[in-house]
C-alpha positions in Angstrom: 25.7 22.6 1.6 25.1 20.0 4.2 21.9 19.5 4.8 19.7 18.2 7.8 20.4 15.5 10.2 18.4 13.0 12.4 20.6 11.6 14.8 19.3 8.9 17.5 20.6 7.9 21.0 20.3 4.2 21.1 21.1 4.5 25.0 18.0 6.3 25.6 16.0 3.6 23.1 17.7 0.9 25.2 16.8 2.3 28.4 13.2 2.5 27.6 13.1 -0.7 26.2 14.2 -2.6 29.4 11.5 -0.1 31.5 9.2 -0.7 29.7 9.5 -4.6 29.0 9.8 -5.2 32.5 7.0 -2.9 33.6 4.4 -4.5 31.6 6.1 -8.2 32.1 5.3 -8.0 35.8 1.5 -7.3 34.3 1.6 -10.3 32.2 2.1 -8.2 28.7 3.9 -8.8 26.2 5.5 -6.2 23.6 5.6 -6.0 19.7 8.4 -3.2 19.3 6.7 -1.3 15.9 9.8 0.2 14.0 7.2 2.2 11.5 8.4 5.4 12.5 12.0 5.0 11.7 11.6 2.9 8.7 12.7 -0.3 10.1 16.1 0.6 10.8 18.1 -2.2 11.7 20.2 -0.7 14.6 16.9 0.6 16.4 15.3 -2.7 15.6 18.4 -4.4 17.2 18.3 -2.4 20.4 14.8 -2.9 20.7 15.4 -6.8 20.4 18.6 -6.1 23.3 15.6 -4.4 25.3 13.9 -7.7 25.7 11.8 -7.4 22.8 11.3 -10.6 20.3 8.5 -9.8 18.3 9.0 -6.8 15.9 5.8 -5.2 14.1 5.5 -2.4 11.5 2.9 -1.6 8.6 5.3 -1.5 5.6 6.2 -4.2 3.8 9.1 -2.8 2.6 9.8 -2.0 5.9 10.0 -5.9 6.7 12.2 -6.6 3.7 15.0 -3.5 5.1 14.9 -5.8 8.6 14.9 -9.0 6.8 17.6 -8.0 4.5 19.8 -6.5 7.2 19.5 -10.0 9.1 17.8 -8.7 12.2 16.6 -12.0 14.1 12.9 -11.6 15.4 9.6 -12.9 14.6 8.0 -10.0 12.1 4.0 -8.8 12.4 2.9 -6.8 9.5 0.3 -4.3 10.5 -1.1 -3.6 7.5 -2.4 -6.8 5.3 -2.9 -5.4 1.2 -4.9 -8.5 -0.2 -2.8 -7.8 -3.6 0.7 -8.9 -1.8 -0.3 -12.3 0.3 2.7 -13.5 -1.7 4.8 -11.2 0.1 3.3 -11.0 3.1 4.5 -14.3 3.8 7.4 -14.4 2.4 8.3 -11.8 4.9 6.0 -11.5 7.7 5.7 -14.0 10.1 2.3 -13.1 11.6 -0.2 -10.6 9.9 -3.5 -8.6 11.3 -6.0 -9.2 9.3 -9.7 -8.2 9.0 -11.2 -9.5 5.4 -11.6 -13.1 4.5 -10.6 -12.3 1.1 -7.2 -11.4 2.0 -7.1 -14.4 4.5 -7.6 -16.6 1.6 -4.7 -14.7 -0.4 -2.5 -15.4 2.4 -4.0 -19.0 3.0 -3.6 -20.0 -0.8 0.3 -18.2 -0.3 1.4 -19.7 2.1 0.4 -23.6 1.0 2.1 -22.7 -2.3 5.3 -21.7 -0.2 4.9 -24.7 2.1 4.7 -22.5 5.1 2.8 -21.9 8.2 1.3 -17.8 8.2 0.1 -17.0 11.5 -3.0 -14.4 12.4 -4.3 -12.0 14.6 -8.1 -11.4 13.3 -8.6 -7.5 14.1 -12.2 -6.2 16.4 -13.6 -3.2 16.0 -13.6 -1.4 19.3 -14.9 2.1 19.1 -12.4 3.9 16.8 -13.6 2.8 13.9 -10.2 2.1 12.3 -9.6 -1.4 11.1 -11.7 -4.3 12.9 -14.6 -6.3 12.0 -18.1 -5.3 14.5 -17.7 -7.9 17.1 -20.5 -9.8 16.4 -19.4 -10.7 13.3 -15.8 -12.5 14.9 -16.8 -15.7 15.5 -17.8 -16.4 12.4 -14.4 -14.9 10.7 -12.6 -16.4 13.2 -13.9 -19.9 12.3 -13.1 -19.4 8.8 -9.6 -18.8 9.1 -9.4 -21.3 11.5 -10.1 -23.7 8.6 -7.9 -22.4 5.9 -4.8 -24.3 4.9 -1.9 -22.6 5.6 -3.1 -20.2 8.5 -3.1 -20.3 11.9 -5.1 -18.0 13.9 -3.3 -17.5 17.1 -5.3 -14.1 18.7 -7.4 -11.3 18.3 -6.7 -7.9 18.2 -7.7 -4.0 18.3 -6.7 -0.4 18.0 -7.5 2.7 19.7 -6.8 6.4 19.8 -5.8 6.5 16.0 -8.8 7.4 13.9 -11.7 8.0 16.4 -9.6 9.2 19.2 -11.0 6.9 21.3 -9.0 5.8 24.4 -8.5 2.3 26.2 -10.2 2.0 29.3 -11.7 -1.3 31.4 -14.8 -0.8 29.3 -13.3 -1.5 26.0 -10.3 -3.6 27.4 -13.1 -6.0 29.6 -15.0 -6.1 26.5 -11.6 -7.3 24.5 -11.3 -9.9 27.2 -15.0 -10.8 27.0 -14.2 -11.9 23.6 -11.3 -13.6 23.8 -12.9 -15.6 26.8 -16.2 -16.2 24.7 -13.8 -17.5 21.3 -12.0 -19.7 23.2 -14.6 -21.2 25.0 -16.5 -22.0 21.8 -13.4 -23.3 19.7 -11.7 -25.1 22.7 -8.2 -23.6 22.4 -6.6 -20.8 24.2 -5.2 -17.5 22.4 -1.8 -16.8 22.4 -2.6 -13.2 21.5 -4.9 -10.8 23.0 -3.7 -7.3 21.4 -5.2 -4.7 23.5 -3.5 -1.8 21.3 -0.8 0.5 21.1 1.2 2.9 22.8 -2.3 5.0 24.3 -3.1 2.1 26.3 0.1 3.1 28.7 -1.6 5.0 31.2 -4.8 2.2 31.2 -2.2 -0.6 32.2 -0.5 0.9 34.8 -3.6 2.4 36.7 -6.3 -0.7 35.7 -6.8 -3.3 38.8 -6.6 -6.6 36.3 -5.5 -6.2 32.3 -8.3 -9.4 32.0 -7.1 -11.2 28.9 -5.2 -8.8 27.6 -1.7 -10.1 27.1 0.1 -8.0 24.6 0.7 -4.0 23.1 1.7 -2.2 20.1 4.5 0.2 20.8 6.7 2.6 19.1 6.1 6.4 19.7 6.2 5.4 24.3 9.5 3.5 23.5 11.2 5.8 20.9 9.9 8.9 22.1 9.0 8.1 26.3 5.5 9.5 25.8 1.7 8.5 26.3 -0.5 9.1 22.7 -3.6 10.2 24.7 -1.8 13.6 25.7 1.6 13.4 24.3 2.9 13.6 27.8 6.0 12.9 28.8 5.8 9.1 30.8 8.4 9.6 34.3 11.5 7.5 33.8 11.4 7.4 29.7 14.0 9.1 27.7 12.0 11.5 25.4 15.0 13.2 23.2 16.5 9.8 22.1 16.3 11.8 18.5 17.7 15.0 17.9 17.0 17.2 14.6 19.9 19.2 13.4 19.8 22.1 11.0 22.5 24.5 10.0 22.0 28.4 10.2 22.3 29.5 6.9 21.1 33.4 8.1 21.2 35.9 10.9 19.7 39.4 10.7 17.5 41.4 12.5 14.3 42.0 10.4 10.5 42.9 11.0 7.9 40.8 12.1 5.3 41.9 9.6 5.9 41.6 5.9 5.5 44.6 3.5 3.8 44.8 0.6 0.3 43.3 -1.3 -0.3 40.0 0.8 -1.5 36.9 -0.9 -1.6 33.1 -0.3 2.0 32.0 1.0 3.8 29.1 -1.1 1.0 26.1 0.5 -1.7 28.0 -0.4 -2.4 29.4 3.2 -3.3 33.1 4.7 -0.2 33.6 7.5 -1.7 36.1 10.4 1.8 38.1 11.9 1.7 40.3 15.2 4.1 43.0 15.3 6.6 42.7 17.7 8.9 45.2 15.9 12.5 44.4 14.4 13.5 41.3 16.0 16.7 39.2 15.4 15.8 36.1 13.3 17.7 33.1 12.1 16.9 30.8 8.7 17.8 27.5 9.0 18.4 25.0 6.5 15.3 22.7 7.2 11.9 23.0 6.1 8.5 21.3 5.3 9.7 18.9 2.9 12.0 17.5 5.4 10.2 17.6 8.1 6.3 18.1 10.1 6.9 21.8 11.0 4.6 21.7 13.5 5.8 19.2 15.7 9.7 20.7 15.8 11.3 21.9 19.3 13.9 23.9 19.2 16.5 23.0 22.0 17.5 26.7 23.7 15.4 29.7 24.0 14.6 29.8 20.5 11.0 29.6 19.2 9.8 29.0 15.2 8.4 32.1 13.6 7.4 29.7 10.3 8.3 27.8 7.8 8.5 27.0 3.9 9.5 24.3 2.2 13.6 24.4 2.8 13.8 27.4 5.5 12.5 27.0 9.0 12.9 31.0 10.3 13.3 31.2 14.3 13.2 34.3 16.8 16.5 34.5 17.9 15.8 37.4 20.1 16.9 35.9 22.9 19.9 33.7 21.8 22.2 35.1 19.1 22.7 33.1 16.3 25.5 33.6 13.3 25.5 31.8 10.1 27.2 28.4 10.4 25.9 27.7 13.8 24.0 24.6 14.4 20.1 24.3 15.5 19.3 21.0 17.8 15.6 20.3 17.8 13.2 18.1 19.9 10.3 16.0 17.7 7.1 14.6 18.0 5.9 11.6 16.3 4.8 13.3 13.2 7.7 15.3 13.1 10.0 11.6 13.2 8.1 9.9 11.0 8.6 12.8 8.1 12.6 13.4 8.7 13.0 10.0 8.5 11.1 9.3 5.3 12.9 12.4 4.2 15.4 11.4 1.4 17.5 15.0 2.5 17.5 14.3 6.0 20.9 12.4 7.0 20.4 9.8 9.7 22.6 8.8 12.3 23.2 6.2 15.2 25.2 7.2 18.8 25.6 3.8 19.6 24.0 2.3 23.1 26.1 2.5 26.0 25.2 2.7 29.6 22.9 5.9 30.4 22.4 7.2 34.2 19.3 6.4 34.9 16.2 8.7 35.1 13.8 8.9 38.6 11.1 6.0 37.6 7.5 6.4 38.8 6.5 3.6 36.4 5.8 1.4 39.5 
């Protein structure tokens, strides 16, 4: 039976590529195009880099290797630094963020036994209390990577609205900036990185009178997805259903909306709650938890989703018929991307970019 499908529109990816890159270009900001969400897949990577982007970032190693291997040409950030693979961290990454001097020593002692040069960014913490060393504590990190072999520090970073929810505003960002000023004053050279965070710093860069330092974001869920990650809402002039979920109805019937019987836990362990709307037409279709975060599914039409196991997603079809055979199309959110495409059962896809009309912009 076929199963699943994620299927991606690199003419919308394009198109909010180009937006964005020259949106934040007139604001002196660079972009790191992060492909963690779709696994580093080299066609996405590619229109990111046909976008304008030359720097991609992501968190997985193996990640890097798929956009190595596939011979996409860019300069490669790895998010995440394990001190247990500096070996191939630089073998793969060209720049890594980095927090612990242990693991800037790995990468240091790496990289003089490969003969190369590993760039990077030393990591603040801002408020979020993700990754990041307390701020008072960065000079003195930053001066001892500055004197490893092998290493060259070339900026500071931070991250925001992951962990602590916290968002970017001139506080944080000015305090960024404040640091960056402060390092370069005391070590005499300018940074060529001032990461002021990801994708939930949108709406503070296009509203904020002067970005200060900051010179560079994060971004993969506004450029894949056209939405801010303070609200999830949809930014004016993005593309937001570049990827489209497929799923194949497998059953139609009218049934009722409250199960019969002695209720216990359901198959994860939880206590459903049903309202009873009487008999209503349902369809199953061929998706379900293990292919995909439930929650943060769409369906395109007026169809809504009653629940979900782990290979049926059940939908009121009371007010579109469905029959068995018919095809589902369904919206996602981050979450719900990242899990299809880690999905093993979820068959992936590529419309390949060609010129899109283009949407009414507001970006400014």
């Amino acid at each position: 039976m076929p199963g699943p499908r994620l299927t991606v529109d690199l003419s919308k990816i394009l198109h909010n590529v180009e937006t964005i890159h020259a949106l934040y270009g007139r604001r002196g900001v660079g972009v790191m195009g992060v492909t963690k969400a779709v696994l580093g897949w080299p066609e996405v990577a590619r229109t990111f880099l046909r976008g304008g982007i030359d720097t991609l970032a992501d968190s997985r190693l193996e990640n890097l290797e798929r956009l190595r291997r596939a011979g996409v040409e860019a300069r490669l950030v790895l998010l995440r630094t394990p001190p247990s693979a500096a070996e191939e961290v630089v073998r793969l990454a060209d720049v890594s963020l980095n927090t612990e001097l242990k693991t800037l020593q790995a990468l240091s002692a790496a990289s003089v036994a490969a003969g190369r040069l590993h760039q990077v960014v030393l990591m603040v913490e801002m408020g979020d209390l993700r990754e990041g060393v307390p701020a008072a504590d960065l000079p003195r990190l930053f001066a001892a990577a500055s004197a490893l072999p092998g290493l060259e520090v070339i900026g500071i970073g931070c991250n925001l609205a992951c962990y602590g929810g916290i968002a970017p505003d001139d506080a944080n960002m000015g305090e960024l900036s404040a640091l960056a000023a402060g390092l370069e004053t005391a070590f005499g050279r300018r940074l060529e990185i001032v990461s002021g965070g990801n994708s939930a710093n949108h709406g503070w860069l296009t509203t904020t009178a002067d970005p200060g330092r900051i010179n560079n974001l994060r971004l993969g869920e506004l450029l894949l997805l056209g939405r801010e990650t303070l609200e999830r809402r949809p930014v004016p002039g993005l593309h937001t259903d570049a990827f489209t979920l497929t799923a194949e109805v497998i059953e139609a019937n009218v049934k009722p909306t409250v199960p019969r019987g002695t209720r216990c836990q359901d198959a994860f362990g939880g206590e459903p709650v049903f309202v009873d709307r009487g008999d209503l037409p349902r369809a199953i279709v061929a998706l379900g938890r293990q292919d995909a975060w439930v929650p943060g599914l769409t369906p395109r039409g007026d169809l809504s989703i009653l629940g979900a196991s782990s290979d049926h997603v059940i939908l009121d079809a009371s007010r579109q018929p469905l029959a068995a055979g018919d095809e589902v199309e369904l919206d996602l959110d981050y979450a719900a991307l990242l899990a299809a495409m880690t999905s093993p059962f979820v068959r992936k896809e590529v419309l390949p970019a060609v010129p899109v009309q283009t949407l009414p912009s507001r970006l400014g």
